[in-house]
C-alpha positions as a printed Julia matrix, in Angstrom:
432×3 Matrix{Float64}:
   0.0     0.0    0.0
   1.64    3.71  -0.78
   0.96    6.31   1.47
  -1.46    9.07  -0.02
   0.54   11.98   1.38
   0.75   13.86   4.83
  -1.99   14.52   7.32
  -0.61   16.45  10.12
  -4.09   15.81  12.01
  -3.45   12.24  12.16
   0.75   12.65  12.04
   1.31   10.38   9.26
   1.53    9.34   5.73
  -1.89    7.51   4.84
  -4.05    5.76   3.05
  -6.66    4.35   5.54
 -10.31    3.46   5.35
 -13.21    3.5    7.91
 -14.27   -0.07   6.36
 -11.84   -2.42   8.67
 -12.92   -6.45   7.59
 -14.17   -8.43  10.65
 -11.34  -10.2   12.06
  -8.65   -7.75  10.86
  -7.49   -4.0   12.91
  -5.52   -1.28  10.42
  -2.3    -0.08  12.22
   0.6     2.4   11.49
   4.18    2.09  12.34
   6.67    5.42  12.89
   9.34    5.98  10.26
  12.08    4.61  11.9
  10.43    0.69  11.59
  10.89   -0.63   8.02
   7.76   -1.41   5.81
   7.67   -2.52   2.61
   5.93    0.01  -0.07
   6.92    3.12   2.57
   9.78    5.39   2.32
  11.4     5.24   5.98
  13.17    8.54   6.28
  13.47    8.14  10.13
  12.5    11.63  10.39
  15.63   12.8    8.32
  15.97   14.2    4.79
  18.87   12.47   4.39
  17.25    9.21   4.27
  14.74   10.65   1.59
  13.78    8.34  -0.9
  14.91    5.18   0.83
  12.53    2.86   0.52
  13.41   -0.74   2.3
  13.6    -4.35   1.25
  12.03   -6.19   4.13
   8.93   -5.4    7.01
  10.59   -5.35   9.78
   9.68   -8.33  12.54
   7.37   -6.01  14.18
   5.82   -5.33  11.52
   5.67   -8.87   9.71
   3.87   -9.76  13.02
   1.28   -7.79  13.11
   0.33   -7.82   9.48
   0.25  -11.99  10.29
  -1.76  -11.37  13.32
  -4.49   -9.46  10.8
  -3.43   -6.3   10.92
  -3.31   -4.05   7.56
  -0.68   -1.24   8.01
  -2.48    2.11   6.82
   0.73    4.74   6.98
   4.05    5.69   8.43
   3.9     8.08  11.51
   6.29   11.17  11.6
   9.01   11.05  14.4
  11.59   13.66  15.49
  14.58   13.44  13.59
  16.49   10.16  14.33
  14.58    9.81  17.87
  16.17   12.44  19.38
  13.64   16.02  20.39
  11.4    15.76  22.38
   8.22   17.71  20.74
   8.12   16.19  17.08
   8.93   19.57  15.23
  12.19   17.86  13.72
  10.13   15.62  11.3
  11.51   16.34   7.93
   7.95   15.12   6.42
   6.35   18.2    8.52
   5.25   18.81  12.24
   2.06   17.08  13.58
  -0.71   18.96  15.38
  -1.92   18.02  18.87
  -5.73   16.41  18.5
  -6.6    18.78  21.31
  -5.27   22.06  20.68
  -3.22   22.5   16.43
  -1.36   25.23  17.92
   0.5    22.6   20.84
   2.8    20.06  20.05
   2.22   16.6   19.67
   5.35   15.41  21.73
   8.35   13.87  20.77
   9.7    11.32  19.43
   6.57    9.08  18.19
   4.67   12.39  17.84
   2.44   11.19  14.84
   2.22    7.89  16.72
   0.0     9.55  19.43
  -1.54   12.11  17.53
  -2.92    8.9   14.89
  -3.92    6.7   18.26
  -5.95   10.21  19.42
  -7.78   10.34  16.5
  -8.8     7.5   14.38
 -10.78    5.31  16.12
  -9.86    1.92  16.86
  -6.24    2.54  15.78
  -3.41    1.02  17.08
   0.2     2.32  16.32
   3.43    0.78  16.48
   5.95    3.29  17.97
   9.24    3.53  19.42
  10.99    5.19  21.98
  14.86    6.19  22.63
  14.14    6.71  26.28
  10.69    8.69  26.56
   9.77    8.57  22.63
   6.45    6.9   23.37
   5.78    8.28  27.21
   5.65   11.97  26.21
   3.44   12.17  23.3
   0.9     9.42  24.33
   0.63   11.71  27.8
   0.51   15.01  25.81
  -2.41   13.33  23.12
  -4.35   11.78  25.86
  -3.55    8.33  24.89
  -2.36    4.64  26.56
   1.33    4.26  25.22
   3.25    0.84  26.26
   6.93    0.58  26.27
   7.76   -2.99  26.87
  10.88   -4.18  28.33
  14.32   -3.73  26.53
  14.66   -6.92  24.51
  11.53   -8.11  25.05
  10.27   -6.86  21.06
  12.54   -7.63  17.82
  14.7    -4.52  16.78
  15.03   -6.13  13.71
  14.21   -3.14  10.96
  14.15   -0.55  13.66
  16.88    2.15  12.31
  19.09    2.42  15.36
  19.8     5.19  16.68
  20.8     4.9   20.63
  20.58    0.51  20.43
  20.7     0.18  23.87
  17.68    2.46  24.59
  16.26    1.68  21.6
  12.21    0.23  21.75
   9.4    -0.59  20.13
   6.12   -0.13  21.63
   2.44    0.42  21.2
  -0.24    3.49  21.55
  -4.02    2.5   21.52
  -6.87    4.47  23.26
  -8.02    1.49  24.18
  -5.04   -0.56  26.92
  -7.1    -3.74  25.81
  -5.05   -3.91  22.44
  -1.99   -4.04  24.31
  -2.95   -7.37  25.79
  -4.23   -8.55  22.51
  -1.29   -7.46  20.01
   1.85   -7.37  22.63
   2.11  -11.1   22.58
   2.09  -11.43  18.46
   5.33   -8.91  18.7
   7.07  -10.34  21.78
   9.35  -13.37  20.8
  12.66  -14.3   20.35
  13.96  -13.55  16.99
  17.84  -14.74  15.98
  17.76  -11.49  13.73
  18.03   -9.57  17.09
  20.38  -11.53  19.62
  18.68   -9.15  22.04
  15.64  -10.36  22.15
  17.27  -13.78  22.54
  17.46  -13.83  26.39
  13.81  -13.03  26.96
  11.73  -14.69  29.14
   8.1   -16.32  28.04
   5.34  -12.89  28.21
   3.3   -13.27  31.57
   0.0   -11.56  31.11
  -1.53  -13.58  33.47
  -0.05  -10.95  36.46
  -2.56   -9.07  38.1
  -2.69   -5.27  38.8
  -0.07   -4.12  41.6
  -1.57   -3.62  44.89
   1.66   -1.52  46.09
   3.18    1.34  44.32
   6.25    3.58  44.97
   5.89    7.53  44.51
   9.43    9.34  44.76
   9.85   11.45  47.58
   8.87   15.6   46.66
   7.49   14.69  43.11
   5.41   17.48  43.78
   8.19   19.54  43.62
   9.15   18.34  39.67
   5.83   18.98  38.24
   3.73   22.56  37.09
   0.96   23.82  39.26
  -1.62   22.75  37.2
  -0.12   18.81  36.37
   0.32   18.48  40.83
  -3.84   18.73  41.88
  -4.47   16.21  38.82
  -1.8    13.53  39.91
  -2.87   14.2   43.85
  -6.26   12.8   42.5
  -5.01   10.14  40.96
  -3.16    8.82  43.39
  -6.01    8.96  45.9
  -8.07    7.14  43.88
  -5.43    4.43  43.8
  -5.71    4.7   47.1
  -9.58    4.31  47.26
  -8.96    1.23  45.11
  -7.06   -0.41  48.07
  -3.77    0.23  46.26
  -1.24    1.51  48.61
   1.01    4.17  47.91
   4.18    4.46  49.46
   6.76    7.65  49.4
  10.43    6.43  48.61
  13.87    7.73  47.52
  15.55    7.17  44.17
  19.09    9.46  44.78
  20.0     9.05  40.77
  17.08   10.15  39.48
  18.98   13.52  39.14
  21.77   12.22  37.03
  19.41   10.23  34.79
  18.94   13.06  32.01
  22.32   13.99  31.4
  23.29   10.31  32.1
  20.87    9.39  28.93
  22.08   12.27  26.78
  25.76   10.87  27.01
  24.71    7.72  26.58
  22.23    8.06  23.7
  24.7    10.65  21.49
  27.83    8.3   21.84
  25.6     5.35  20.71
  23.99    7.89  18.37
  26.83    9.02  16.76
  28.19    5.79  15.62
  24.67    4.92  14.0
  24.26    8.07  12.21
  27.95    7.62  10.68
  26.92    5.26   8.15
  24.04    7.86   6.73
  27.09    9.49   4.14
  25.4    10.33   0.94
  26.27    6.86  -0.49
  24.14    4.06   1.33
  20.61    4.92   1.59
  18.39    8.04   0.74
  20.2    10.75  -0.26
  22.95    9.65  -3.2
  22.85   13.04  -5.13
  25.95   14.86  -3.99
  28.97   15.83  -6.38
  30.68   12.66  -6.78
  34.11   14.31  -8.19
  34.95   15.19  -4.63
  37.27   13.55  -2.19
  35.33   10.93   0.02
  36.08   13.04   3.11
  34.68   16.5    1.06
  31.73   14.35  -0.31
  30.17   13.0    3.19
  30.79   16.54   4.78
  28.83   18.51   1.85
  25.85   15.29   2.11
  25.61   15.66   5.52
  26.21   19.79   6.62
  23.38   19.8    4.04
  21.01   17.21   4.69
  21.46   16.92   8.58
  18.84   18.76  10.43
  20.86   20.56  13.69
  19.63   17.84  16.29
  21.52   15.12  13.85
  24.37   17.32  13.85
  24.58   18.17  17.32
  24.32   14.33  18.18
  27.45   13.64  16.24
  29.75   15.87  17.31
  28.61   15.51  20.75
  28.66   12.18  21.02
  32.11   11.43  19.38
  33.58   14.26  21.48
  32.01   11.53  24.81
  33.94    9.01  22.76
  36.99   10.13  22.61
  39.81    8.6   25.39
  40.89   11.84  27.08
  37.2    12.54  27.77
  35.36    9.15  27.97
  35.66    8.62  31.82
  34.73   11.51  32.66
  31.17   11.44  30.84
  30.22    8.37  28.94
  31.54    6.29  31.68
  30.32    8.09  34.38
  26.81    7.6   32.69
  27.14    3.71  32.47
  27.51    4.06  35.93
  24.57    5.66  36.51
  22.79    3.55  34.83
  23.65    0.69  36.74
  23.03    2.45  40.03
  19.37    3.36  38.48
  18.81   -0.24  37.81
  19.72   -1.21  41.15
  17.62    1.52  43.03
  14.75    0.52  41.14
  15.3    -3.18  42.18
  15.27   -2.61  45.62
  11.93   -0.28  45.51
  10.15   -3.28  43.46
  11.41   -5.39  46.35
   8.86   -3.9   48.74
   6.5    -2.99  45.8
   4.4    -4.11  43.05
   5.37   -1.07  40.79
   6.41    2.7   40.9
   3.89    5.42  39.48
   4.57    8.81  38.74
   3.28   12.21  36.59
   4.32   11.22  32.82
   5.3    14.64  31.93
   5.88   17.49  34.82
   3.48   20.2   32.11
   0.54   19.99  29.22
   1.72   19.97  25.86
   3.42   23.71  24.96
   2.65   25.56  22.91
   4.96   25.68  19.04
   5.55   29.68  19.72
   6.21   28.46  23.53
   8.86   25.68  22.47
  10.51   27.98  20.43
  12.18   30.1   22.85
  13.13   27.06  25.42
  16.43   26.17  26.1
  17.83   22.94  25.84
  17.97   22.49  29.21
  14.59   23.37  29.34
  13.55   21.25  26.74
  14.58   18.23  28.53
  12.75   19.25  31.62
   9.55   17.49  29.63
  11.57   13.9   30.11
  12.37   14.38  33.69
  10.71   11.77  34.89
  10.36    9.28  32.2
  14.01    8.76  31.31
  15.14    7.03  34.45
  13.14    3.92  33.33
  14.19    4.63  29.77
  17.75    4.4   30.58
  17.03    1.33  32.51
  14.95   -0.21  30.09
  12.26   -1.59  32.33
   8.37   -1.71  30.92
   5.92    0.57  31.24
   2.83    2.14  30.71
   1.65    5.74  30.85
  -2.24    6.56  30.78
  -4.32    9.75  31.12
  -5.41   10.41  34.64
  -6.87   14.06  34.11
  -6.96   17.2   32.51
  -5.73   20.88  33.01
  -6.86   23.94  30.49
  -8.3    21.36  28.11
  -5.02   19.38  27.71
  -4.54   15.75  29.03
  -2.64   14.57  31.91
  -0.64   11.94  31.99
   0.16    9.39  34.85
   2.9     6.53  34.04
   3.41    3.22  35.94
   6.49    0.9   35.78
   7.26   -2.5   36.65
  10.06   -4.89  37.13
  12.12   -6.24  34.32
  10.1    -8.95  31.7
   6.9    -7.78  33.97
   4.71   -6.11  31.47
   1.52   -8.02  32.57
   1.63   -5.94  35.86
   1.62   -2.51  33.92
  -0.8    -3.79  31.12
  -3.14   -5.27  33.74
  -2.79   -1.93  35.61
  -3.2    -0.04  32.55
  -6.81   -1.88  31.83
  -8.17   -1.35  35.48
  -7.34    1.93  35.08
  -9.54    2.9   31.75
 -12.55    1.28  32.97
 -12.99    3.73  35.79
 -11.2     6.57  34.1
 -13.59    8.41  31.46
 -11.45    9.75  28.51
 -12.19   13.14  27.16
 -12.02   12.65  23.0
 -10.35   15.51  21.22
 -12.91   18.47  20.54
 -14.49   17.54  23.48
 -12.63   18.98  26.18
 -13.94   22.3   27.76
């Protein structure tokens, strides 16, 4: 099926149809997983024109399980913003509000899941790539455990943050499609190691809340989440204040991390593989690939490069990309002693409502990453979970997020199910 062209209401290149056959569900995929008949430009005009040779497992699987892929979802460049207004195939509008952002990475992910009924959409997520937009578009996004879903014909870009996922209004699909995508595939030795998928866990009936989250969230996200935990409460769940001493490393622990790994991926996109092969070819190699990509780059690519070789280099490398390792490992182990007392950890999703585009425009980049505050510690330790609306604050949804252990994405999926049939969802337009 070819895409039809770009829809920045639904975030994606389509060609869909309201008649769905019984028995079969239409799905999209973001444009960093591999489809045949669909350019995957992973957000980048340098990969323009590249269309691939294979599905990629993910894919393959749910077009076995019944599903009929309908269009490609735009995605910040290469994974990396946060707010989806890198997407070389053009910037996707929030369902609730055009003139907010959709999120970032999987931004036309969400904003497709928000507004086409009974979609499903195959995402993926560097760290908070699936977390963010399904909070800011009102949506149930599922990030499974690292490993646990084939990689195969996802175009790396950090590989050990690296996910694929799923968005859905409805958490039900995640129980339904999860298992079709979850097995171990020799293509990806990671997914190798996986244990069998146990959806037969039941909702946690303990939860962990970092101590003075209040503190990390705007005025208007802190009444909605105070509800939401009491009615976890009111459901017998108890909630329990604890200490994670990391969590303030985890950001700048990810962006080392993610740009050294980055950098290596985005080395082999020269002008001469895929996509782009239209530079002067009577240059020097060295003069060719610098022309290809100074021109074809967008600044986030570029920025990701340099940074992360500079993290690579010797002189430098313990003193950042090691020190982030290490923080990753002490995340990991924080988290496993919280989940030995408790069932799970819940949180706010994002600490504000989607901004505004004229509002994102004059953040900083340390302000920009203030929107994955609390997502990327889980990210960087690649553990599942789920995030689900809970709320919502001047007409914009509110996100609430809930992780589990390692390989336990039963616990967040069952969580994520007994939380939408209390919860009444707000459609887009709807919201006063």
């Amino acid at each position: 099926m070819k895409p039809s062209g770009y829809n920045s209401r639904y975030g994606m290149f389509a060609s869909f149809s309201d008649d769905v056959p019984e028995g079969k569900f239409q799905f999209s995929a973001s444009d960093d997983i591999l489809a045949l008949g669909f350019e995957a430009r992973c957000g980048s005009e340098i990969l323009r024109g590249y269309v691939p040779p294979e599905d990629s497992t993910a894919v393959a699987a749910l077009r076995e399980a019944g599903g009929s892929l309908v269009g490609k979802t735009a995605i910040d460049e290469f994974k990396i913003c946060s707010f989806g207004m890198t997407a070389e195939c053009g910037v996707p509008r929030n369902p609730y509000d055009p003139d907010r952002c959709c999120g970032g990475s999987s931004a036309g992910a969400a904003a497709a899941a928000a507004t086409i009924p009974g979609h499903v959409a195959l995402a993926s997520s560097s760290g908070a790539g699936i977390n963010v937009p399904a909070s800011f578009c009102g949506v149930y996004g599922l990030t499974p455990t690292w490993g646990r879903v084939s990689r195969h014909g996802l175009i790396d870009y950090a590989g050990s943050c690296d996910r694929i996922g799923l968005m859905s209004a409805d958490p039900a699909d995640f129980r339904k499609l999860l298992p079709r995508i979850s097995f171990r595939d020799p293509r990806d030795p990671s997914s190798m190691a996986q244990p069998d998928l146990d959806l037969g866990l039941g909702a946690p009936k303990s939860v962990a809340v970092f101590k003075d989250w209040e503190w990390m969230v705007s005025k208007e996200v802190r009444p909605i989440f105070e509800n939401a935990l009491a009615e976890l409460g009111d459901k017998g769940v108890r909630v329990d204040a604890v200490e994670l001493p990391s969590l303030r490393y985890a950001v700048a622990a990810h962006r080392a991390i993610a740009a050294a790994e980055g950098s290596t991926s985005l080395a082999r996109y020269c002008g001469l593989r895929y996509g782009r092969q239209d530079g002067d070819l009577s240059l020097g190699f060295d003069e060719y690939f610098t022309n290809m990509r100074s021109e074809h780059f967008g600044m986030a690519a570029k920025f990701a490069s340099v940074f992360g070789t500079y993290v690579r280099m010797m002189d430098v490398r313990g003193s950042y990309y090691m020190d982030a390792v290490a923080v990753r490992g002490a995340l990991v182990a924080e988290f496993k002693r919280i989940f030995e007392n408790h069932d799970a950890v819940v949180l706010p999703t994002v600490p504000t409502v989607a901004p505004r585009f004229d509002e994102i425009k004059g953040l900083g980049l340390q302000e920009s990453e203030y929107v994955e505050t609390l997502s990327l510690p889980h990210g960087l330790a690649g553990m599942p979970h789920v995030t689900m609306p809970c709320g919502y604050a001047s007409g914009m949804p509110v996100g609430m997020q809930l992780l589990a252990d390692h390989w336990k994405e039963g616990t967040v999926i069952a969580a994520a199910e007994a939380w939408s049939k209390s919860f009444k969802t707000i459609k887009p337009g709807a919201v006063k």
